[in-house]
C-alpha positions in Angstrom: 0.0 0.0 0.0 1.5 3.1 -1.0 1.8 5.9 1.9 1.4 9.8 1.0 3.9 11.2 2.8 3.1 14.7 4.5 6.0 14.7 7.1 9.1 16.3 5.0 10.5 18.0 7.8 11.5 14.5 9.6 13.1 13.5 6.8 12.9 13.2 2.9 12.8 10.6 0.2 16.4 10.7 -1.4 16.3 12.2 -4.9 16.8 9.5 -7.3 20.2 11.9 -8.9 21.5 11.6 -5.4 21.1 8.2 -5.4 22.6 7.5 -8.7 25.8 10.0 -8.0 26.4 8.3 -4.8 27.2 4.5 -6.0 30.3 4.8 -7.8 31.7 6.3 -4.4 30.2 2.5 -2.8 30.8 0.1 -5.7 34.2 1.0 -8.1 35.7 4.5 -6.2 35.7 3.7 -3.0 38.9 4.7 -2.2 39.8 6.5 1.2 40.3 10.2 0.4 43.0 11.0 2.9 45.0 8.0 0.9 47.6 9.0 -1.7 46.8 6.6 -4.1 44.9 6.8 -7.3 41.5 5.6 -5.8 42.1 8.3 -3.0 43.0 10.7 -5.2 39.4 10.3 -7.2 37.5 10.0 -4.3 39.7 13.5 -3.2 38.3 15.2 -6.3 34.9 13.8 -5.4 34.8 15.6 -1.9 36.3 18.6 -3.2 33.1 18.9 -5.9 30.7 18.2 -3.2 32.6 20.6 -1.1 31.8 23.2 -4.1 27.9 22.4 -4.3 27.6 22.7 -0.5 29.1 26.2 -0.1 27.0 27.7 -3.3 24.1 27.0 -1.5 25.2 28.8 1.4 27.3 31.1 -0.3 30.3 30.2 1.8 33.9 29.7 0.3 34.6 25.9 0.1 37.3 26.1 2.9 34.9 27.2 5.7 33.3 23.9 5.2 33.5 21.0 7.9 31.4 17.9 7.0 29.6 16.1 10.3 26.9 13.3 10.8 24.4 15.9 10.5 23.0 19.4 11.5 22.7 17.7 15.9 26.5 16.9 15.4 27.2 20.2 14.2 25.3 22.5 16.6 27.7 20.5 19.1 30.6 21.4 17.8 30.1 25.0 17.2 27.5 25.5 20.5 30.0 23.3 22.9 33.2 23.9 20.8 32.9 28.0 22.2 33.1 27.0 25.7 36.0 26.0 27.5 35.9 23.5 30.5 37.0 26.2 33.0 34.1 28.5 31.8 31.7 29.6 34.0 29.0 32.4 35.1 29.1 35.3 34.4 29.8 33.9 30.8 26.4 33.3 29.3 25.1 31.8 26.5 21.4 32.5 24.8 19.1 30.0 23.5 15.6 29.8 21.6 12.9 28.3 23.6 11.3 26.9 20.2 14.5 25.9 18.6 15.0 21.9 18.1 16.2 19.3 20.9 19.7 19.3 19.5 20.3 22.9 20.1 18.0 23.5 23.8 19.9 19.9 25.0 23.1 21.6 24.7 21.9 24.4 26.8 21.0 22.1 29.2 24.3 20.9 29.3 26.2 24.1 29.4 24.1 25.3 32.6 25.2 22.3 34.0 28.5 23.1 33.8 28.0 26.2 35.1 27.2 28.2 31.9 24.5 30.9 32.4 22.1 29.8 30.3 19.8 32.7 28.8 16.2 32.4 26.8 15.0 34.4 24.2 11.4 35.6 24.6 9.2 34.7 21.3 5.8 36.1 19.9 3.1 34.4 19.2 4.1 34.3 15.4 7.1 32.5 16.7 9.5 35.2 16.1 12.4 36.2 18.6 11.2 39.4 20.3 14.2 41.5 19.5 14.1 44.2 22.1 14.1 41.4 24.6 17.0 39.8 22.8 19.2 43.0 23.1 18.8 43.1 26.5 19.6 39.9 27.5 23.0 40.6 25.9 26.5 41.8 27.9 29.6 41.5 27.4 29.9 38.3 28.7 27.5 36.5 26.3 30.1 34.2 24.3 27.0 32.6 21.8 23.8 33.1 20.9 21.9 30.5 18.9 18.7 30.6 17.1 16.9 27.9 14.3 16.3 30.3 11.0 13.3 28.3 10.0 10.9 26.4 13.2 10.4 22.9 12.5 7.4 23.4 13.5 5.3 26.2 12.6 7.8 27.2 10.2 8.8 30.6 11.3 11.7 32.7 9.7 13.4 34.0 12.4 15.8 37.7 11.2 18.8 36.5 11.6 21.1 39.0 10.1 18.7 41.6 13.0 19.9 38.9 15.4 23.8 39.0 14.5 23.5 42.4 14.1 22.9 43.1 17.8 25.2 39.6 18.7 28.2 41.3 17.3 27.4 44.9 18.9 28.0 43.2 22.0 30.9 41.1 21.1 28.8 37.9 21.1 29.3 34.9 17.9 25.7 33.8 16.5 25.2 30.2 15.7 22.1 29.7 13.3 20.6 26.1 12.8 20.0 26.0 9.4 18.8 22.2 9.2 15.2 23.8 8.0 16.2 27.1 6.4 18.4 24.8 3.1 16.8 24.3 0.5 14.0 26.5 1.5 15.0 29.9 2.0 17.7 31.6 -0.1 21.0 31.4 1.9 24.2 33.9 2.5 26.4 33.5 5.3 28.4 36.3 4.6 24.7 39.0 4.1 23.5 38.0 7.1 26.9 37.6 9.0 26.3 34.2 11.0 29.4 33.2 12.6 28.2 29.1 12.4 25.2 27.7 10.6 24.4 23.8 10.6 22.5 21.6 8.2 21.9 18.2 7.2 21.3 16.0 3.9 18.2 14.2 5.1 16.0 17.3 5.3 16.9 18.4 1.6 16.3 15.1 0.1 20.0 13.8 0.4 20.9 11.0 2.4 20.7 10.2 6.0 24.1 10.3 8.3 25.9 13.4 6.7 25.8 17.2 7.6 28.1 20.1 7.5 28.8 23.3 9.8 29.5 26.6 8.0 32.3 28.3 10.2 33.1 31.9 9.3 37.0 31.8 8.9 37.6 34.9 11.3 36.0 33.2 14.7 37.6 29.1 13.7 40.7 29.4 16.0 37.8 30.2 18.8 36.4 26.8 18.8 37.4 24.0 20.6 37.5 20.4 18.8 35.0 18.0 20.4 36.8 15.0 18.7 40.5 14.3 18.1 41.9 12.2 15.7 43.3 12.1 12.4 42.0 15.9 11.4 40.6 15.7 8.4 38.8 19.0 9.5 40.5 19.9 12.1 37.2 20.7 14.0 36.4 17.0 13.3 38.2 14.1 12.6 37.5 11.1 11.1 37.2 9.0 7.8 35.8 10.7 5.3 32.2 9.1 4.0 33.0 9.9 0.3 29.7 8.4 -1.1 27.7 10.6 1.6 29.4 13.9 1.3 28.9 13.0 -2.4 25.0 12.8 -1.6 25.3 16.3 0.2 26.6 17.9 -2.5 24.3 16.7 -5.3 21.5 17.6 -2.8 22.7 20.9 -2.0 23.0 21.4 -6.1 19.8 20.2 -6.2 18.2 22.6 -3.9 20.1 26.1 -5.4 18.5 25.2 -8.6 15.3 24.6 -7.7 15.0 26.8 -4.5 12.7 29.5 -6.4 10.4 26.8 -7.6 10.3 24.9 -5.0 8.8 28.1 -3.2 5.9 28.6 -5.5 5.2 24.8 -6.0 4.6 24.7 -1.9 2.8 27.8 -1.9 0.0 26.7 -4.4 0.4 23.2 -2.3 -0.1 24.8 1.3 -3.0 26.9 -0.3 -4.6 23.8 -1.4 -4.0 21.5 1.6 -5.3 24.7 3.8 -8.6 25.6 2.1 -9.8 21.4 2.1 -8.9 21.8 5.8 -11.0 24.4 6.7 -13.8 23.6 4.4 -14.4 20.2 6.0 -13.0 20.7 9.2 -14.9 23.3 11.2 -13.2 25.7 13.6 -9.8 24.6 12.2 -6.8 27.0 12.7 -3.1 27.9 11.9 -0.2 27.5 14.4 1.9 30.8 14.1 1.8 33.8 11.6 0.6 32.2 8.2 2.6 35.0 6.7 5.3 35.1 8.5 7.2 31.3 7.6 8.0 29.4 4.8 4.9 27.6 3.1 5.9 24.2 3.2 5.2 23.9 6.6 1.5 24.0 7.9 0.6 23.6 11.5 -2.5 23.4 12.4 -5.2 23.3 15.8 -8.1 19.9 14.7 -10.4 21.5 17.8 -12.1 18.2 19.3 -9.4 15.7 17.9 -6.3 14.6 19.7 -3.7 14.8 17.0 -1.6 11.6 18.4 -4.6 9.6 17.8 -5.1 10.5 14.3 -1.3 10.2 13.1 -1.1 7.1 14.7 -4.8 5.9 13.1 -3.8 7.0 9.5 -2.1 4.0 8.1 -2.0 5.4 4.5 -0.9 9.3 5.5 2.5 9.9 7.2 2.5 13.3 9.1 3.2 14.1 12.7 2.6 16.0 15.6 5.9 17.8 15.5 9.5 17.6 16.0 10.1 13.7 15.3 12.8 13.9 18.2 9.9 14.7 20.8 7.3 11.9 19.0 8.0 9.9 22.7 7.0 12.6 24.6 3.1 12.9 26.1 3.4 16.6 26.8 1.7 19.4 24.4 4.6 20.8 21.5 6.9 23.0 24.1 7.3 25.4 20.5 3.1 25.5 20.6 3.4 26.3 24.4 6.0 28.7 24.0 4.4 31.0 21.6 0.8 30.8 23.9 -1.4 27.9 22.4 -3.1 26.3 25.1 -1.8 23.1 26.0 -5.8 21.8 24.9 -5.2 23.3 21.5 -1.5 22.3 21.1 -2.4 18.2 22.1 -4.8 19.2 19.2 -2.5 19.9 16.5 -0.9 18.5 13.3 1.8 19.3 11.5 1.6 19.0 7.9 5.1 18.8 5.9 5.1 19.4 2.1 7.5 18.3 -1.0 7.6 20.8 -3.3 7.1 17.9 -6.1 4.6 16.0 -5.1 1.4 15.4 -7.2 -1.4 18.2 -6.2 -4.2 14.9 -6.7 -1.7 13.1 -4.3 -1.9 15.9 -1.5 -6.1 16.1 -2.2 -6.3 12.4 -1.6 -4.2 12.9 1.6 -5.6 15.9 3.0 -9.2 14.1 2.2 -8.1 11.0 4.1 -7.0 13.1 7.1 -10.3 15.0 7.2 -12.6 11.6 6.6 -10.4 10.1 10.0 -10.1 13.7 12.3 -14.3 13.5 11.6 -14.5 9.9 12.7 -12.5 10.8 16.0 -14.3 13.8 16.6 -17.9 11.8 16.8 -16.4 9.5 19.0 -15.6 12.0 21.4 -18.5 13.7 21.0 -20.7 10.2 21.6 -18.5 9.9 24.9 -19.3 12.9 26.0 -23.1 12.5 25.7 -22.7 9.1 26.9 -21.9 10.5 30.5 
């Protein structure tokens, strides 16, 4: 039975050009491409072309480039690698209450330590309030770190604003970017992030491979969180050739279709939204509608819980949220944290579009999430007459 899959911000389906680039790097080059020899040597050129695609789309040069496991591996290196173990209060750190578990766990961390962990104060259309940004800054404040695009509800946060008043107080921004490729345009240098993460799997590349942008100027500031042979000198290790050649192609990819992409979710959300609310009374958006990228649509099902129906669909993938809190019973803490009711927010779905899916695909979908959220809804409603 085939699935229509609305949940693109867990993961995506691997472009079939990604795919196909990658095997040689398995099957006949497979060479290591530290070694010397002639295998290395393609498998060198390989990571050096990949290296290329990656830092077009975030218009970084190639050499400011680290390749990681993924965008969690690389918010660790750049949020723990600017702390040193001696550090401690008043040095302070700030930290996005909506951002993902990979970036807020950190935080935990650091306070542990001794860090003074700070939080940012966010809107109800998800954006940082900059005001109360500025004034949690001093001149202790070593990083700041802030998702550009919510998993979530989608929200663009303005993140050259936010580096802006990082650097006026002589503190480094560090942007989690994992949502933000492929989706919005990207320049590290015009918006002057000092670090910005991403990883393959969310831009239809493959699983296990990531990179951290590191602005040149602040790279003797960070601490290595691994040691070994220094292939990147921020992280060592062997070199997945096949998977940095899977980056690359996806990072390709996404430059060239970025604009398209854009306008194909657009006319997509637009779709999805009005089915919604046409067969779905009181339904309702999650954030600022205007103020995130369309691919993402979050939405309030009043009278359903929305665990129940992901977990009744067996034909429609979607989700609650952030697939690393899926385990967790409590209401969305990015819902919370912008002021949906913890009723409303045990309530919601989130709704993750590709760009190239088939519009009939998404209206058989959406219909088949409508025809289940109204078969919970009468149950509930029968319970409550029943007592």
């Amino acid at each position: 039975m085939k699935v229509i899959y609305l949940d693109n911000c867990a993961t995506t389906r691997v472009d079939d050009e990604v795919f196909d680039a990658m095997l040689p790097y398995l099957r006949d080059d497979f060479g290591n491409p530290s070694s010397p020899h002639v295998l290395g040597k393609r498998a060198r050129r390989a990571v050096d072309s990949a290296t290329d695609s990656v830092a077009a789309l975030l218009g970084a040069s190639p050499e400011s480039i680290v390749f990681t496991s993924g965008a969690t591996e690389s918010n660790n290196i750049a949020l723990l690698g600017m702390f040193g173990h001696a550090d401690r209060a008043p040095v302070n750190a700030l930290f996005c209450p909506t951002d993902h578990k990979s970036s807020l766990a950190i935080g935990r961390a650091l306070g542990n330590r001794g860090i003074d962990i700070r939080t940012m104060d966010v809107r109800p259309d998800g954006l940082v309030d900059l005001a109360g940004f500025a004034e949690r800054l001093d001149v202790h404040s070593r990083v700041a770190t802030v998702a550009w695009v919510n998993s979530e509800i989608g929200t663009i946060q303005p993140v050259a604003e936010l580096a802006a008043l990082s650097h006026a107080a002589g503190c480094l921004l560090h942007v989690d970017g994992a949502q933000a490729a492929g989706r919005v345009p990207i320049s590290v240098a015009g918006a002057a992030m000092d670090t910005l993460s991403i990883s393959a799997h969310k831009i239809h590349g493959p699983k296990g491979i990531g990179a951290l942008y590191v602005k040149p100027e602040i790279r003797r500031r960070l601490h290595p969180t691994t040691y070994g042979g220094g292939q990147y000198e921020l992280r060592s290790g062997t070199i997945p050739t096949h998977l940095v050649v899977g980056l690359g192609k996806a990072c390709e990819l996404a430059l060239r279709r970025l604009d398209a992409d854009w306008e194909r979710a657009t006319r997509l959300r637009a779709t999805a939204l009005e089915l919604l609310t046409a067969r779905l009374p009181g339904v309702r958006v999650n954030g600022c509608p205007h103020a995130g990228v369309p691919h993402i649509l979050n939405l309030v099902l009043p009278g359903v819980r929305g665990e129940s129906l992901v977990a009744s669909l067996h034909s429609v993938a979607l989700s609650t949220g952030s697939a690393c809190n899926s385990a967790s019973q409590e209401p969305s803490p990015v819902l919370t944290a912008i002021g949906v009711s913890p009723e409303d927010a045990n309530s919601s779905i989130r709704v993750c579009l590709d760009p190239g899916m088939d519009e009939e695909e998404l209206v058989r979908g959406i219909e088949l999430v409508c025809e289940r959220a109204e078969s919970l809804a009468d149950v509930v409603v029968a319970m409550q007459g029943a007592r």
